[in-house]
Structure formats: C-alpha cells, structure tokens
C-alpha positions in Angstrom: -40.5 -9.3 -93.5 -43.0 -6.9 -91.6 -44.1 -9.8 -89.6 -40.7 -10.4 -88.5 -40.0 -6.9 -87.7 -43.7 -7.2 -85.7 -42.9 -10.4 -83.8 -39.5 -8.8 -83.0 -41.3 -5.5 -82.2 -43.3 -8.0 -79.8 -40.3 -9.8 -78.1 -38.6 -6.2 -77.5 -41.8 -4.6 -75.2 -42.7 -8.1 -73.5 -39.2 -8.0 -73.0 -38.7 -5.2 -70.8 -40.8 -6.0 -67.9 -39.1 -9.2 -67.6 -35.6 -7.5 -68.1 -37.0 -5.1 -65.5 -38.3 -8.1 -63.0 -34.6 -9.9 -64.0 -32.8 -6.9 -62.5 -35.0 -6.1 -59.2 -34.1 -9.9 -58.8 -30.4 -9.6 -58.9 -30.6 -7.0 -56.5 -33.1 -8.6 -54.1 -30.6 -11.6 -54.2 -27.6 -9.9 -54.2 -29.0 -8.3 -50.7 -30.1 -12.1 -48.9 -26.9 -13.2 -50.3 -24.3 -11.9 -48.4 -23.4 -15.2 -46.7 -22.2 -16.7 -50.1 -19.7 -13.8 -50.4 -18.6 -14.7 -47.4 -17.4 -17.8 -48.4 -15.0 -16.0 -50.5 -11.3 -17.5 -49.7 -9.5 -15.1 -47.9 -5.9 -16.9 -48.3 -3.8 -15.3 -50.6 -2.3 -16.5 -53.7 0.9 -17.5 -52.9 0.4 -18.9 -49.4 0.0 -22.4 -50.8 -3.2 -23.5 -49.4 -6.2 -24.1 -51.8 -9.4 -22.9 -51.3 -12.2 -25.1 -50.0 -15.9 -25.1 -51.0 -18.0 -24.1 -47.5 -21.8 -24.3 -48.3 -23.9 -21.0 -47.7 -24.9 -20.5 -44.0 -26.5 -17.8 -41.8 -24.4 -15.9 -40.5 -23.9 -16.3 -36.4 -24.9 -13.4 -34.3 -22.4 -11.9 -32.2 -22.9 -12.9 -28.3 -22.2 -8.9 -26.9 -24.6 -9.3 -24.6 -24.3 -12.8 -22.6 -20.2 -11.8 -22.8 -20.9 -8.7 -21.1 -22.9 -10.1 -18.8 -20.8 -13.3 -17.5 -18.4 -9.8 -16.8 -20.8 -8.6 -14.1 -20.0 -9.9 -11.0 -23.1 -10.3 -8.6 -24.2 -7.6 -6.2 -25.4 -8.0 -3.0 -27.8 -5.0 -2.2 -26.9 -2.6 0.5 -28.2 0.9 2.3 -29.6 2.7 -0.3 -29.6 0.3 -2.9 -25.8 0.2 -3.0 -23.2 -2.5 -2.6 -22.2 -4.1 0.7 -18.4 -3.8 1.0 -16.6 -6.3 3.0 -13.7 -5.4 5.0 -10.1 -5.8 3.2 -8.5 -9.1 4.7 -5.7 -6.7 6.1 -7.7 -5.5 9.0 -8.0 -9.0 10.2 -4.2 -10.1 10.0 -3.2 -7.5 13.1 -3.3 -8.7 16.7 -4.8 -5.8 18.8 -2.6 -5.5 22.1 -2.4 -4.7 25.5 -1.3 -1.7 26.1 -0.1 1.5 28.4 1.0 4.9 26.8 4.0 6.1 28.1 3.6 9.5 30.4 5.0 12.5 28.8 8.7 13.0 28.1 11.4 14.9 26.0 15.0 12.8 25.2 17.7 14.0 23.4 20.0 12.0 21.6 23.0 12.4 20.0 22.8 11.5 16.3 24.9 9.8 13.8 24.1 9.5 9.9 26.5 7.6 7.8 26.6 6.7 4.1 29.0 6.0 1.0 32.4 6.9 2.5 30.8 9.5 5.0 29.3 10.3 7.9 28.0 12.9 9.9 27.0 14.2 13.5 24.2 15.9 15.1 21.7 15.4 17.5 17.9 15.0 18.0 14.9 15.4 20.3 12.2 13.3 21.0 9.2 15.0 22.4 6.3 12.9 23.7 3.4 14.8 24.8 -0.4 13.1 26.2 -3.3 13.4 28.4 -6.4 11.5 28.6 -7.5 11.7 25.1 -5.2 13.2 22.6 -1.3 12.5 22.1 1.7 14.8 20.1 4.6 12.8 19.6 7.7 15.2 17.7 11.1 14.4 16.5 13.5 17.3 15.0 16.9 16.4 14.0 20.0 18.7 13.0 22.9 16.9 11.1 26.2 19.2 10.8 25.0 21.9 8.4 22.3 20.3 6.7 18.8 22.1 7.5 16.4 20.6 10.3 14.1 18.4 9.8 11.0 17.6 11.6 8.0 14.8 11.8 5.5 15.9 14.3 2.4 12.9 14.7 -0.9 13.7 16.7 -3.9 11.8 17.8 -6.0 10.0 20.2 -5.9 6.7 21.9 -8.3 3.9 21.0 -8.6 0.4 22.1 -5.8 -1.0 20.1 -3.3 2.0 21.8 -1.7 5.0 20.2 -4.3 6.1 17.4 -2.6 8.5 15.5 -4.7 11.0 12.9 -1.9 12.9 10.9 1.8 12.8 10.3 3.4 16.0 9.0 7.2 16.1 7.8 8.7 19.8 7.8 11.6 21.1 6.5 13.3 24.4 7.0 10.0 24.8 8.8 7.6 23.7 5.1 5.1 21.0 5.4 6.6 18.2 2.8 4.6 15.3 3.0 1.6 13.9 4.9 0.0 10.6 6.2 -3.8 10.9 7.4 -5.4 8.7 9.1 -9.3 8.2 8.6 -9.9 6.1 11.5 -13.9 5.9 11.8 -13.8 4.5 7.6 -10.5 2.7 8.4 -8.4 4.1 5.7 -5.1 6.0 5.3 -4.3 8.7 2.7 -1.0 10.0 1.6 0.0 13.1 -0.1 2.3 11.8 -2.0 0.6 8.9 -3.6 -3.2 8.2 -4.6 -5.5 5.9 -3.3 -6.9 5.4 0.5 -5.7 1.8 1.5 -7.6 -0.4 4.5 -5.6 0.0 7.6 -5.8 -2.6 10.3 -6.7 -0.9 14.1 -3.5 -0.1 15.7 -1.6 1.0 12.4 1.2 3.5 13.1 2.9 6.2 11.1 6.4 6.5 10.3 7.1 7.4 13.7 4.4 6.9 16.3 5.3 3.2 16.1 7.9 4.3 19.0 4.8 5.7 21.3 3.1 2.1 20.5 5.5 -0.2 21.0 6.3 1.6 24.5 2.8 1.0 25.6 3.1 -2.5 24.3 6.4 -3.3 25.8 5.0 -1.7 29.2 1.5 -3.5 29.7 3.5 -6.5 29.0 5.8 -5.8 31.6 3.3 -5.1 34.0 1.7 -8.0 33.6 4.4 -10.2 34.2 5.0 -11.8 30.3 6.7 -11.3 28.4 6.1 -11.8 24.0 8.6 -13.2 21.7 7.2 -10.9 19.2 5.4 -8.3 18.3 3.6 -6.9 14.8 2.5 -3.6 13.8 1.3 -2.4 10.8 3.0 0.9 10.0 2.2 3.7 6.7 5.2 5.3 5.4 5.1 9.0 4.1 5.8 7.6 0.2 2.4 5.5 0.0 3.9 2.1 1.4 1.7 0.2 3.8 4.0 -2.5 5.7 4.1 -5.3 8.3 6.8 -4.4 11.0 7.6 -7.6 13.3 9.4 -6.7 16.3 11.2 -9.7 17.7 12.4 -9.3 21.1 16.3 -10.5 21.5 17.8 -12.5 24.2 19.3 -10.0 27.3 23.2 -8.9 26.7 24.8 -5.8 27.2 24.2 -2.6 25.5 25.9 -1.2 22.3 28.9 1.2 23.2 27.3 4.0 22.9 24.8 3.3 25.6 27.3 2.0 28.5 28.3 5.0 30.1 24.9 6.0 30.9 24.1 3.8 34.2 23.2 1.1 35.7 20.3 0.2 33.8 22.5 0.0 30.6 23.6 -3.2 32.3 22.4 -6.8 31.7 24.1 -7.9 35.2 21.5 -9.8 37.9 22.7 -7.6 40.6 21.5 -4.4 38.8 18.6 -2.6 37.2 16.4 -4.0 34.8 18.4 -4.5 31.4 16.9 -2.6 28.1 14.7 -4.4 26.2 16.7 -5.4 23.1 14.1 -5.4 19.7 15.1 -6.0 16.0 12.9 -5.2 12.9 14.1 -7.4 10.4 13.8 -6.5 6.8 12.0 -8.3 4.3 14.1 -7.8 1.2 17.3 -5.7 0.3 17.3 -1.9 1.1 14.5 -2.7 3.4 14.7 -0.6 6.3 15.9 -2.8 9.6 15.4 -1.8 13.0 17.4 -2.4 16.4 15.6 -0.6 19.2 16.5 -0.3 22.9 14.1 0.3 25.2 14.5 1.6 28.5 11.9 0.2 31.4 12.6 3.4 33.2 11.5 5.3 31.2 8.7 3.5 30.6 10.0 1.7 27.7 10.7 4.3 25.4 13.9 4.0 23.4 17.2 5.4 24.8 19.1 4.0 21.8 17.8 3.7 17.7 19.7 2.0 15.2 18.1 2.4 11.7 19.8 0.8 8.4 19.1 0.2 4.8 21.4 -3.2 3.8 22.8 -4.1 1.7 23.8 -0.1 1.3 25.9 1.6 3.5 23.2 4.5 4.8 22.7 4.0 9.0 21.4 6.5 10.9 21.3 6.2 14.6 19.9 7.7 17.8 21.6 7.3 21.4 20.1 9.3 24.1 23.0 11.5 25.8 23.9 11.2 29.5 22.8 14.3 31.0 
C-alpha cells in the first residue's frame, strides 16, 4: 500500500512538467494553426450543400502592393520634376481663320421675345467698340417692363481674331455671372460652375461670337471666297463649352422684318450686295438655333438675329430699325 501511494506520489510530480510541456504545446499549435480553422465550412446548415474536406495550406498573402501599383499610370518627368501635360484634344479640332474685325459701331434693334402663349416688345443696342489692341463689345436689352439686362465682353485680338478676356452679365445694373478667359494657359473659368476647361484659340463667349464671325465673314469677302461653313467654339455663362457651326444658306430675300430697310435687304442682281444668310443648327432638342443676317455694309455685322430653343415655343429676336 505505501508503495502504491509512493509510485502514485511519483506519477503525480513527473507528471506535471509534462502536463505543463502538453499545455505550452497546445498553445504553440493552436498559434501555427490557424490555416486548419480556416478550413472550417462556412455554409450554413440548411443551405443543402455538404461540407468538403480541404487539406491545411498557407494562407496566400494579399497582393496590396502589385494592385496598387498596376493603378499608377506612368509619368513622364517634366520642369521641376513634374508631369508633362499634353494639350486636351479640343484645341486641335478648331480651324483658326482669316479674319478682319469690324470698325466700331452702335445698332439698335427692335426686339421681340416670345414664349408659351406670349410675347413681348422692346428694343436693344449693340455697341461695338476697338482700336489696335483691345476690343468692348456691349449689348443691353429692355423688354416691356421687365428690368434691363446687359452682357458687356472685352478683350484683345490675337491671331485667330476676336480674343475676348471676360464676359460680364448685369442686371438692374448687378454683375450675375462671369466667363473669363485665361488665354496665355488656354483655359476658361466660369462663375457659375467649377472647373477651368481647355479652350481651343479663337473660342468666343456668349456673345462676342457676333464680333468674330463678322471678321470672318469680311476677310472672306475680301478675298474673294466664299466658305460653306464656318465653326466656332463658344463658352456659355452656365459652364457649357460648345461647337457652334455656322452654315452659310443659299441667297433669297430677307425675313419681313428686314425689307423696308433698303436696297441691300434685297437679293436682286441689279442691287446691293444681299445679306449674308447663316444658320446655327442645334444639336439636340432645346438646343439653342441660330439664323443670322449679316450685312456686308456694315462690315458684316448682323442687322437681323433670330434665336430659338425648339422644340419650345421661347424665340427671341433682333432686327435693326430703319433709322
């Protein structure tokens, strides 16, 4: 009996270093063996599929780096250790023009706005102002007893024609909204949208396209040809940067509203030269379209506007007055 209760005695303390080894091993393997718990099924119960055996594996490493690197595109050192930047294709999809500015000038035109079931009168003056370098080209309109509105565009000349810097629209005599030209980094910036878009050289404003497309018309006339078309590139005051193609119509007689006005107004052989007859199509509905008609008196600035918004019913148009 006491030798059993020694041997036993015995058993118990070798025991316990063992017992102790057993249980640093279980944790040691319960750390290295966290590939095997991953082959735990993850389907549930119920979703009918059995779980299948996968023999232990090490787990895969997660490719962050070669991922985020394949994002990187490739950069081509510049000035300073920066990145060349190419020139947006836009600047190269823009014929550059002949051209010859119209001399200074103020017309007047009556003015006609229409719209759902309405319409109203007023009238309008175009001011074109230039000399050698700089140019200020201003149109204020008053429509029955609506407030006046204003867009007044400045600038310079460059070698694609009318270069204009900043377009302001007032009203009741406030600044609105702005288009600015940045012409030496060839960009445009609105103040009523973000960003600074690529312009092409000889973009317009809103309204200086009328300035441009004179000098066009009349370097074209005096050189003797005469284009089927012409296309500007023209910023709007909302943030819209858009392709305006001028086609130039066959010769015919003038709208109504023009005929009292002269000779000139006349497509006739035996008289004057006949206004030059242009149409701005649009490109998709409630885009604005444009029938212009230039007068090669008066150095092919417009004597008669016709602006429209189809399919809705808003027009407004501009015919100069006879005296």
């Amino acid at each position: 009996m006491l030798a059993a209760h020694a041997l036993a005695w015995q058993i118990a303390v070798a025991g316990l270093p063992a017992l102790a080894l057993a249980r640093a091993g279980a944790q040691r393997v319960a750390w290295v063996s966290v590939p095997q718990r991953a082959q735990v099924p993850t389907t549930s119960p119920d979703d009918g599929f059995a779980a299948t055996p996968v023999a232990p594996q090490a787990p895969t490493p997660t490719p962050t780096r070669p991922v985020a690197l394949a994002r990187v595109a490739p950069r081509a050192p510049g000035a300073g250790g920066g990145v060349n930047r190419r020139t947006p294709p836009v600047a190269m999809t823009f014929p550059v023009y002949p051209t010859r500015p119209p001399p200074a000038a103020t017309l007047r035109y009556a003015l006609v706005q229409t719209g759902e079931g309405a319409s109203a009168a007023g009238g309008a003056e175009l001011e074109w102002r230039r000399d050698a370098a700089t140019f200020s080209l201003r149109l204020a309109t008053r429509v029955a007893e609506r407030p006046p509105r204003e867009w007044q565009s400045s600038g310079s000349f460059d070698a694609a024609g009318v270069a204009p810097l900043r377009l302001v629209e007032r009203e009741k005599g406030r600044d609105r909204r702005t288009v600015s030209f940045d012409r030496e980094r060839g960009v445009v910036r609105f103040s009523g949208a973000s960003g600074a878009p690529a312009v092409a050289r000889g973009a317009q404003d809103r309204w200086s396209w009328i300035a441009q497309l004179a000098a066009i018309a009349e370097a074209d006339a005096r050189g003797g040809q005469r284009a089927g078309h012409w296309d500007l590139q023209v910023a709007g005051l909302r943030g819209e940067l858009e392709r305006w193609t001028f086609r130039v119509l066959p010769p015919g007689d003038p709208p109504p509203e023009l005929r009292p006005q002269g000779n000139e107004l006349s497509a006739s052989g035996d008289q004057a030269p006949a206004l030059l007859h242009v149409l701005r199509a649009p490109s998709r509905p409630y885009d604005l379209r444009i029938e212009a008609w230039l007068s090669p008196s008066l150095h092919h600035l417009p004597v008669g506007l016709r602006m429209s918004t189809p399919p809705s019913a808003w027009s407004l148009s501009l015919w100069q007055r006879a005296s």
